[in-house]
C-alpha positions as CSV (number, residue, x, y, z in Angstrom):
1,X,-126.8,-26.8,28.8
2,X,-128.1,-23.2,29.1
3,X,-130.9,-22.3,26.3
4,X,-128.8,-20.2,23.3
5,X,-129.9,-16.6,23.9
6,X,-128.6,-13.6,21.6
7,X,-126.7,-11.2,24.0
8,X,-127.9,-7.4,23.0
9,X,-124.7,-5.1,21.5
10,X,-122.2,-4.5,24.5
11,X,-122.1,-0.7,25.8
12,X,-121.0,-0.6,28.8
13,X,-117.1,-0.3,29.3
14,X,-115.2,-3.2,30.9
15,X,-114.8,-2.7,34.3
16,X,-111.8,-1.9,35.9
17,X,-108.6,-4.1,36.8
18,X,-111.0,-5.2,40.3
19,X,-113.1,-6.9,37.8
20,X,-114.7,-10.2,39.4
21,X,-113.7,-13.6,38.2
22,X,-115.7,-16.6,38.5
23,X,-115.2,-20.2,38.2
24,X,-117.3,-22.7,36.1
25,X,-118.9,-25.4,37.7
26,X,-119.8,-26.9,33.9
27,X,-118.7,-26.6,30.3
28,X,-120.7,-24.9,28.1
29,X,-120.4,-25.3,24.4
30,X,-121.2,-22.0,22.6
31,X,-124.4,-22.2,19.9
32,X,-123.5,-18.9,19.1
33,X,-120.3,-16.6,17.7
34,X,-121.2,-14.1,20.9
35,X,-121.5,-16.9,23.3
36,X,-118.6,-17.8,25.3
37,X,-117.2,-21.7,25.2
38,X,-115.9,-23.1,28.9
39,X,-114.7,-26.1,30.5
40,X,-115.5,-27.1,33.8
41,X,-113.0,-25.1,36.1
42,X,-112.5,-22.1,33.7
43,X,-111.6,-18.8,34.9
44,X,-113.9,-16.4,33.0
45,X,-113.7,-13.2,33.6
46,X,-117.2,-10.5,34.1
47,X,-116.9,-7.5,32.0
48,X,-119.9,-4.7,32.0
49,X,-122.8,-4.8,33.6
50,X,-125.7,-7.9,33.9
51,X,-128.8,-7.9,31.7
52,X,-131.6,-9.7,31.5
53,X,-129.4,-11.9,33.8
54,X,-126.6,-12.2,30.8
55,X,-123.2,-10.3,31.6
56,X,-120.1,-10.3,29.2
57,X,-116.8,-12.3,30.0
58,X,-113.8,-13.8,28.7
59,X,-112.0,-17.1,29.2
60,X,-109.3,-16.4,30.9
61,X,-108.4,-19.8,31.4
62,X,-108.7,-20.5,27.5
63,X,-106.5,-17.6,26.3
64,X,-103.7,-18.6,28.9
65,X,-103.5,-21.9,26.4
66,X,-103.6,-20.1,24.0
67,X,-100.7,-17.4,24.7
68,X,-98.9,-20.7,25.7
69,X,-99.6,-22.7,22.6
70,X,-98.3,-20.0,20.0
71,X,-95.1,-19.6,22.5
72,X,-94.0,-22.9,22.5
73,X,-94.9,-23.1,18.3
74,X,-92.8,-20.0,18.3
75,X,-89.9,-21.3,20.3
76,X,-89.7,-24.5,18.4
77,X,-89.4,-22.7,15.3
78,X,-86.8,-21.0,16.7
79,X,-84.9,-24.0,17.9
80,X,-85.9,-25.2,14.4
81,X,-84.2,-22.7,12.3
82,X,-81.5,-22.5,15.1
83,X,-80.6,-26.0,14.2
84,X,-80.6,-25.7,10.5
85,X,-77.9,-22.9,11.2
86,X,-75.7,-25.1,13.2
87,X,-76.0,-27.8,10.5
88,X,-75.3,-25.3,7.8
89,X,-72.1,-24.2,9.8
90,X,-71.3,-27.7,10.5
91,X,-71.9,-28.4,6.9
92,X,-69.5,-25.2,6.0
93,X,-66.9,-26.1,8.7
94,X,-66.9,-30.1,6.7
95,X,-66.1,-28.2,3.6
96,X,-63.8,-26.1,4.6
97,X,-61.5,-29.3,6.1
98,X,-61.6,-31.2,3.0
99,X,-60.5,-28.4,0.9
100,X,-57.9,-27.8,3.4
101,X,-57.0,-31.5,3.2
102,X,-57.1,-31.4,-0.4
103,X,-54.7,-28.6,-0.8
104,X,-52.6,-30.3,1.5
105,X,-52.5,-33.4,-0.3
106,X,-51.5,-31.7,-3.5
107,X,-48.8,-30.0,-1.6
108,X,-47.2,-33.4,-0.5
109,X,-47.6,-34.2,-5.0
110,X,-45.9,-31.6,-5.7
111,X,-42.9,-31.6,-2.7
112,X,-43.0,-35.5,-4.2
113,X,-42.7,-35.0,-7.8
114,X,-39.9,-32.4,-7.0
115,X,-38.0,-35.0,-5.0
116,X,-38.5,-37.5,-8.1
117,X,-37.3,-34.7,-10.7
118,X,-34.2,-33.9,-8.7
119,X,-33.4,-37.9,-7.9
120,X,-33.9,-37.8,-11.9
121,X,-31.7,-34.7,-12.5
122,X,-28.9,-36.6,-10.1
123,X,-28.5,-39.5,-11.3
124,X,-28.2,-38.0,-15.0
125,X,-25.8,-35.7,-13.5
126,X,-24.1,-38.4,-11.7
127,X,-24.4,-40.7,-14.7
128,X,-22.5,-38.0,-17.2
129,X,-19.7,-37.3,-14.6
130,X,-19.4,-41.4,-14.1
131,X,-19.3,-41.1,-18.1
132,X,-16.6,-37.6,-18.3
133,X,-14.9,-40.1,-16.0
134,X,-14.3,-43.7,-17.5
135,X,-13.6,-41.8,-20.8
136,X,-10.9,-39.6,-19.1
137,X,-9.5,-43.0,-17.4
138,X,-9.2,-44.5,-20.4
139,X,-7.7,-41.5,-22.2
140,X,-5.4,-41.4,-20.3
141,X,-4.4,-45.3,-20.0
142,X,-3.9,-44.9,-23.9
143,X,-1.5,-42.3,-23.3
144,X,0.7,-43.8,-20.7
145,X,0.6,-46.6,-22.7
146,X,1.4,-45.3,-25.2
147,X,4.5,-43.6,-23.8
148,X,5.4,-46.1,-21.8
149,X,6.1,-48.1,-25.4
């Protein structure tokens, strides 16, 4: 472990997009909140110029997790909330076919009820003419009878 060491404030600009990165050859666990943490084989990054043999650097290496972490937390919310849309729609889609079935069923009630009120209606119907009949046979049995006496 390197001996903690307070860094003096940074002034100097980053240096341009040829900055030099270096690899560790050990991990370092930071003592500090402007010491930088790194595993052995870490890309870090040199920023500014050295002093007092200190030079400032980022973790290049650490932030790519990083980035890649949130992404994939982001894309499985998305898949997430994507699936509780298809189940909703699913879920909407079940609904709509039951009500469908429903009003279907009380469609076939009704077209049956119908059926029974006219079978009803035709066999009173039938009923009084079998009725209008017999009395008219029978009316008129009595009369030839009785002009046949």
């Amino acid at each position: 472990m390197f001996p903690a060491k307070t860094l003096p404030p940074r002034t100097a600009a980053p240096l341009p997009p040829s900055e030099t990165s270096v690899q560790a050859m050990y991990s370092f666990t930071a003592a500090l909140d402007n010491q930088l943490s790194f595993m052995e084989g870490d890309v870090i990054t040199l920023m500014g110029e050295k002093s007092d043999g200190w030079q400032y650097g980022h973790n290049t290496s650490t932030q790519r997790w990083e980035r890649i972490i949130v992404i994939i937390i982001i894309l499985l919310l998305m898949m997430m909330i994507m699936m509780i849309i298809i189940i909703i729609i699913i879920i909407i889609i079940i609904i709509i076919i039951i009500i469908i079935i429903i009003i279907i069923m009380l469609i076939m009630m009704m077209m049956i009820i119908i059926i029974i009120i006219i079978t009803i209606m035709i066999i009173i119907i039938l009923k009084n003419i079998d009725n209008n009949i017999y009395n008219i046979y029978h009316k008129s049995r009595h009369f030839i009878r009785v002009i046949c006496i």
